[in-house]
Backbone as CSV, one residue per row, in Angstrom:
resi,resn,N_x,N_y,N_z,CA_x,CA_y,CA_z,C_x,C_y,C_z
1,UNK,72.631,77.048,102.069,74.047,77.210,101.817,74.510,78.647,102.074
2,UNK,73.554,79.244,101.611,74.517,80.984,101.963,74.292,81.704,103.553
3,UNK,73.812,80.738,104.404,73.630,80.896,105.980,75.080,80.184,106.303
4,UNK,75.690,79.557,105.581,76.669,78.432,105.628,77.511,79.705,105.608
5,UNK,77.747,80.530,104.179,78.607,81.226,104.255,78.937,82.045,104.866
6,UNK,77.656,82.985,105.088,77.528,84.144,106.489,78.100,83.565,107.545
7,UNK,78.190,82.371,108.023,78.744,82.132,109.382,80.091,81.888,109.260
8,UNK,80.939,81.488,108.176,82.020,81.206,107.375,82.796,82.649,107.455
9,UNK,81.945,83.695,106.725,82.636,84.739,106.745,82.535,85.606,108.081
10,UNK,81.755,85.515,108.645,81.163,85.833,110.123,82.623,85.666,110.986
11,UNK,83.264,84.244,110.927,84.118,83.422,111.517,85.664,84.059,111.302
12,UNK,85.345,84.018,109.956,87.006,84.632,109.630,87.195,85.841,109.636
13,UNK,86.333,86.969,109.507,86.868,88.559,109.667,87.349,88.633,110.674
14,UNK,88.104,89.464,110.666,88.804,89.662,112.276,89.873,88.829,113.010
15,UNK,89.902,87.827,112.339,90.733,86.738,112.759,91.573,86.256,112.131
16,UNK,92.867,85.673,112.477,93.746,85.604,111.390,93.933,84.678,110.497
17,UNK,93.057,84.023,110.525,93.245,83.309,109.178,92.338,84.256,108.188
18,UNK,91.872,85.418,108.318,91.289,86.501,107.531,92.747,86.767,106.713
19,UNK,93.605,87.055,107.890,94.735,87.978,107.462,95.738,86.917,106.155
20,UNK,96.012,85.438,106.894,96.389,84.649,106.080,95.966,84.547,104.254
21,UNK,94.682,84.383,104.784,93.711,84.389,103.291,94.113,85.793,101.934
22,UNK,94.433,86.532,102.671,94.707,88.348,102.100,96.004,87.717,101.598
23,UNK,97.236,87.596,102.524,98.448,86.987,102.150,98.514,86.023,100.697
24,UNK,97.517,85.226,101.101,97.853,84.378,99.356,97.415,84.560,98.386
25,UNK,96.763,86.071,98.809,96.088,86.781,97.730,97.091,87.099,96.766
26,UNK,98.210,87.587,97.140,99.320,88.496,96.815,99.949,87.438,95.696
27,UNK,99.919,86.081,95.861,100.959,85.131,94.881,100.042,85.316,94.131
28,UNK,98.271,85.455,94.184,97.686,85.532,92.674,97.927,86.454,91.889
29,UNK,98.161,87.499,92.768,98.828,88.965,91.829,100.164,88.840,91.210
30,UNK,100.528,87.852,91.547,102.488,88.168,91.744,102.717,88.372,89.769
31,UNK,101.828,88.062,88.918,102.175,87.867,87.894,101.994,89.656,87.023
32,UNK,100.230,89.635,87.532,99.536,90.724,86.841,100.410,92.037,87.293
33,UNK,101.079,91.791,88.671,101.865,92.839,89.128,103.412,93.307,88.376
34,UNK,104.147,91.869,88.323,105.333,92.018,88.081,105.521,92.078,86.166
35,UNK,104.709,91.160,86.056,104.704,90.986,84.821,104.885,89.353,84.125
36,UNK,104.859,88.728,82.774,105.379,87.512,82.720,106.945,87.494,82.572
37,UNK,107.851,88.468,82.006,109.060,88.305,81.713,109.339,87.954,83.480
38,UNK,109.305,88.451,84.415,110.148,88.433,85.539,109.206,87.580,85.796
39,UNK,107.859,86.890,86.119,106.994,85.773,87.365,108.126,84.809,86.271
40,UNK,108.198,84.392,85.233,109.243,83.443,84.582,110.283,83.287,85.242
41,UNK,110.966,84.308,85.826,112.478,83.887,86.239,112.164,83.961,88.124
42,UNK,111.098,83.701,88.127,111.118,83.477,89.596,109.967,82.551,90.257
43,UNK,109.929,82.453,91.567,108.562,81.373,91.893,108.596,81.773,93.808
44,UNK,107.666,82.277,94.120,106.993,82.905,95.154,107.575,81.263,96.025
45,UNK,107.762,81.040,97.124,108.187,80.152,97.942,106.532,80.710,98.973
46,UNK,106.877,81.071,100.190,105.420,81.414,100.921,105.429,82.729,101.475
47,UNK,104.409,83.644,102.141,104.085,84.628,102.723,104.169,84.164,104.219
48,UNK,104.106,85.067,104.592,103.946,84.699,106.175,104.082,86.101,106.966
49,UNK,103.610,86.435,107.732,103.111,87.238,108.496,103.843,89.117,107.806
50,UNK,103.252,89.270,106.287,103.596,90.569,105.495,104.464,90.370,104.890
51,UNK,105.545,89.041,105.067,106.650,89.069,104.225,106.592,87.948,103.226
52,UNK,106.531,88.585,101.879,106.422,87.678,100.538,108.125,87.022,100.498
53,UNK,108.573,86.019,99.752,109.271,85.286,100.044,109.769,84.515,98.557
54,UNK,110.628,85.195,97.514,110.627,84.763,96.176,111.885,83.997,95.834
55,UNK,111.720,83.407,95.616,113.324,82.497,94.495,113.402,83.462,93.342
56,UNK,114.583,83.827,93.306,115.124,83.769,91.845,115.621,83.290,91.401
57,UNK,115.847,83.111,89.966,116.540,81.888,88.750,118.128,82.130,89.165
58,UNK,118.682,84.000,88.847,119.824,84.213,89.443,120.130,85.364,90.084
59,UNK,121.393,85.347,90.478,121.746,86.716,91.431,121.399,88.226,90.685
60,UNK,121.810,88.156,89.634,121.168,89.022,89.174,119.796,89.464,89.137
61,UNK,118.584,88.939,88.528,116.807,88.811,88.764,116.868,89.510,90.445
62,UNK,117.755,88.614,91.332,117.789,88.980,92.225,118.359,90.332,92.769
63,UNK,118.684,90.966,92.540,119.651,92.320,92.751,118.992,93.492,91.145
64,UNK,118.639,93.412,90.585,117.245,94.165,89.778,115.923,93.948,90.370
65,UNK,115.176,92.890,91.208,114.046,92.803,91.724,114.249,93.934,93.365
66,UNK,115.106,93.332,93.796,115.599,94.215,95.399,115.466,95.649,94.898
67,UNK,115.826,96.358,93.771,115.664,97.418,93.250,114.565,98.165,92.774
68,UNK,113.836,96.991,92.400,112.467,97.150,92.478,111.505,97.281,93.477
69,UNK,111.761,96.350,94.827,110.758,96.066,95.517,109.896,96.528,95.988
70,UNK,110.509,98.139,96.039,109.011,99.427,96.861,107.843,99.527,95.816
71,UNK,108.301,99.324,94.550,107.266,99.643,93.578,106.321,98.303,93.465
72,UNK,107.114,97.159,93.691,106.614,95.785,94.136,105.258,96.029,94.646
73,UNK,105.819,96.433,95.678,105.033,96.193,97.150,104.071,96.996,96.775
74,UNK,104.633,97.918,96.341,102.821,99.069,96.155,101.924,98.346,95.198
75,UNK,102.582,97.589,94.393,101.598,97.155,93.267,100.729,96.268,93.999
76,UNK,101.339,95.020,94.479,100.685,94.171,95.522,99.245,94.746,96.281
77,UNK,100.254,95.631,97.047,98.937,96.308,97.898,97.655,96.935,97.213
78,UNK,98.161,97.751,96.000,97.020,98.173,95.705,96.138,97.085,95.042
79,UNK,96.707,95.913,94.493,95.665,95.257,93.857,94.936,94.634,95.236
80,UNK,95.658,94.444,96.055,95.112,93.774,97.405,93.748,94.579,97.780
81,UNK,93.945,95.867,97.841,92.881,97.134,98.269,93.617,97.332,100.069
82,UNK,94.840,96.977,100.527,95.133,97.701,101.865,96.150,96.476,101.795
83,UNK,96.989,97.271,102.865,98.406,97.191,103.005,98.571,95.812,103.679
84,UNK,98.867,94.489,102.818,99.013,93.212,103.721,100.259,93.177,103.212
85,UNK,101.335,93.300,102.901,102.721,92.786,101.864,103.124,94.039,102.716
86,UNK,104.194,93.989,103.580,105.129,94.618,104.052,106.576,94.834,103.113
87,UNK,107.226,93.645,103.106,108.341,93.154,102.681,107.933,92.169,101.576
88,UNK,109.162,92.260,100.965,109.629,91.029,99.998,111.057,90.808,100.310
89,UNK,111.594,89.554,100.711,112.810,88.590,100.469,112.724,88.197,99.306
90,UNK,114.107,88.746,98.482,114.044,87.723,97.400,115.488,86.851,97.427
91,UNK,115.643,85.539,97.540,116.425,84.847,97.981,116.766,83.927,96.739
């Protein structure tokens, strides 16, 4: 089994479903990052090529998060360990 994995991970470095995999890393963080008061008033929709992609409950969440987002993004990244989260839409 772990010749299984070596060729598994062998397969995906470098390639983009490497990069994909990093991406949905970021919704596991989305909580430890933001916190529970705000992952509550919102729900991650999908990532896709650096850009995270969030619902908010309302315009407001929405227009305090946009205000937030650089500090967002750094949090993301650093739990990530390198820069996959470019952007956040929060819609």
């Amino acid at each position: 089994m772990q010749q299984i994995g070596k060729a598994l991970k062998s397969y995906v470095s470098g390639s983009p479903i490497e990069k994909g995999l990093e991406e949905q890393k970021a919704i596991r963080f989305w909580v430890s990052v933001v916190g529970e008061k705000i992952a509550d008033k919102t729900e991650i929709d999908y990532v896709e090529n650096g850009v995270l992609v969030v619902r908010t409950k309302t315009s407001a969440w929405r227009l305090e998060l946009q205000m937030q987002k650089n500090k967002i993004i750094k949090g993301l990244n650093k739990k990530l360990t390198k820069t996959i989260i470019k952007d956040i839409r929060f819609i």
